[in-house]
C-alpha positions in Angstrom: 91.6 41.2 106.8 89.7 43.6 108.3 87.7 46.5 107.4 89.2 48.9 109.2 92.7 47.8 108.1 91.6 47.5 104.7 90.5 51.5 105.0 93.7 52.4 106.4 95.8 50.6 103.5 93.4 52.5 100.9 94.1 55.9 102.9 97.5 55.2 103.2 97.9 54.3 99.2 96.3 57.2 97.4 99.0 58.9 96.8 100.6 56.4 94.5 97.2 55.1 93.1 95.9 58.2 92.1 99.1 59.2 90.0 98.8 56.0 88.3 95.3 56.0 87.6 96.1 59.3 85.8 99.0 58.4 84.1 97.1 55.1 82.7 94.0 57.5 81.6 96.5 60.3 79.8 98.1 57.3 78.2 94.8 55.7 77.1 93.6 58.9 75.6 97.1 59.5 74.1 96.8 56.1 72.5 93.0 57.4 70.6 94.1 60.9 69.8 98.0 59.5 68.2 96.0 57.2 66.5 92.8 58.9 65.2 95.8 61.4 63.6 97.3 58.6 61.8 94.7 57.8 59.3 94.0 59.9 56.7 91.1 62.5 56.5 89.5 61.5 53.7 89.0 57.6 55.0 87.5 59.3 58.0 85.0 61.8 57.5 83.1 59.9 54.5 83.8 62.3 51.7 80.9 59.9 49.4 79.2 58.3 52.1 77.3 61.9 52.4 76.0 61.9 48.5 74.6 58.4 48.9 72.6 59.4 52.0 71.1 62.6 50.6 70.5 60.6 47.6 68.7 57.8 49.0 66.5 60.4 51.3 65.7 62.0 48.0 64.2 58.5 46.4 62.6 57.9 49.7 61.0 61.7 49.7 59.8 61.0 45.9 58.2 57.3 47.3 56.6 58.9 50.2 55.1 61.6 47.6 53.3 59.0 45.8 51.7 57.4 49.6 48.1 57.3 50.1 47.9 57.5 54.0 47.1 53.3 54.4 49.6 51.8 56.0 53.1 52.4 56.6 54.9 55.0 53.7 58.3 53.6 53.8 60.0 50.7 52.2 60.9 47.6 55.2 63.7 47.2 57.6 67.2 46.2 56.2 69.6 45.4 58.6 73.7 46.6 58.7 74.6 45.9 55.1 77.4 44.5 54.0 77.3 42.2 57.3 80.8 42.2 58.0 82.4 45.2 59.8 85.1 46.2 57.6 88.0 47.0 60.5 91.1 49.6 58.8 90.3 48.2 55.3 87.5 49.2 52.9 85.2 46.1 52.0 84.6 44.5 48.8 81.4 45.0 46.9 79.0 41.8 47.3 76.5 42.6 44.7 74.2 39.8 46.3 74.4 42.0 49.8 72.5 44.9 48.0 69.9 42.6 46.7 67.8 43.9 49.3 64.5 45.6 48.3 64.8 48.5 50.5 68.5 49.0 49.1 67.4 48.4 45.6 64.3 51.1 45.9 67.2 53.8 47.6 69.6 52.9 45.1 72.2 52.2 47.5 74.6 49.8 45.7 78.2 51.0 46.1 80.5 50.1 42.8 83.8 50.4 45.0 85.2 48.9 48.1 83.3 50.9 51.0 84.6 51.3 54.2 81.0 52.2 55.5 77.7 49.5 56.2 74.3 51.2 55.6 70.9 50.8 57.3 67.5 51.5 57.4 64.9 51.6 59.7 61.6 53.0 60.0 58.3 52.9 60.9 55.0 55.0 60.5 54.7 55.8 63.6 58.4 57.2 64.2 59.7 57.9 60.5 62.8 56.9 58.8 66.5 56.7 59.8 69.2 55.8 57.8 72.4 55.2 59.0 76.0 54.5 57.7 78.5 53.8 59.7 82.6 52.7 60.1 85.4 51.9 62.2 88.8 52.7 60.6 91.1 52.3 63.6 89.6 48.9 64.7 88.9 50.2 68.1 85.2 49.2 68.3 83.9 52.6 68.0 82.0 53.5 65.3 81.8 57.2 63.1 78.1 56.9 62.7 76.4 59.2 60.2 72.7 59.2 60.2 69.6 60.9 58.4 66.0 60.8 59.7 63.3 62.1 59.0 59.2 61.2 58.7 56.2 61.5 56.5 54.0 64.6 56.7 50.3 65.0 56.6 51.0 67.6 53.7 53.1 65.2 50.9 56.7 64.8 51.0 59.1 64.1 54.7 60.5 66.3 56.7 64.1 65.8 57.2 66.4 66.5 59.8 70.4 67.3 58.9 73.0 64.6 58.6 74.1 63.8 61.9 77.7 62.5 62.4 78.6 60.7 65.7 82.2 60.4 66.4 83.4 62.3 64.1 86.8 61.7 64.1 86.9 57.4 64.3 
């Protein structure tokens, strides 16, 4: 086929894919919005998740209180805990999962099914962040909530606000 034909087959077309290009799209953002409504508030916007993160930044500001500027002021890495994505149903406590050091030292051990995993990552250099994060609908988007922060010259961290990212998943 040529390229001129194929040009005039595309010019001639529009008009039907266009309509369908924006029907698909209304429907595909129909499909989020019907089904972001369908789960209930409270397994959505974290109600407890919120306390555990303003906790743990409250150990972590006590810890970096007692630093004596060698090395790096925060606990290590720990990587999305539990390990498992927990997809429209919350996920059983593992006590061994929270066996971590870093978890241990925040005090993040839930004591109920959570629908959230935790993180935490930081380094001297860029500070903390600590993240918690879930999909309830199973659609492979995540509500991310997320505190950072870093050490100051002075004592203590300075702390940004919660941060949520798609708030609404």
């Amino acid at each position: 086929m040529s390229e001129n034909r194929l040009v005039a087959i595309l010019k001639s077309s529009w008009k039907i894919l266009l309509p369908a290009g924006l029907i698909l799209g209304a429907g595909f953002v129909g499909k989020v919005y019907f089904t972001q409504q369908n789960i209930p508030k409270e397994k959505t916007q974290g109600a407890g998740v919120d306390a555990v993160l303003a906790d743990a930044v409250d150990k972590l500001s006590a810890l970096v209180d007692t630093y004596d500027g060698n090395g790096n002021p925060f606990p290590a890495a720990a990587g999305w805990t539990p390990a498992a994505v927990s997809c429209g149903e919350d996920a059983p406590v593992v006590a061994s999962d929270w066996e971590h050091p870093t978890w241990v030292l925040l005090g993040i051990a839930p004591d109920a099914p959570t629908p959230f995993q935790y993180r935490f990552r930081a380094s001297k250099e860029d500070g903390f962040e600590l993240m918690a994060r879930t999909d309830r609908d199973c659609d492979g988007l995540f509500q991310v909530r997320t505190r950072r922060g870093r050490a100051v010259w002075t004592g203590g961290l300075d702390t940004g606000i919660l941060t949520t990212d798609n708030p609404g998943e």
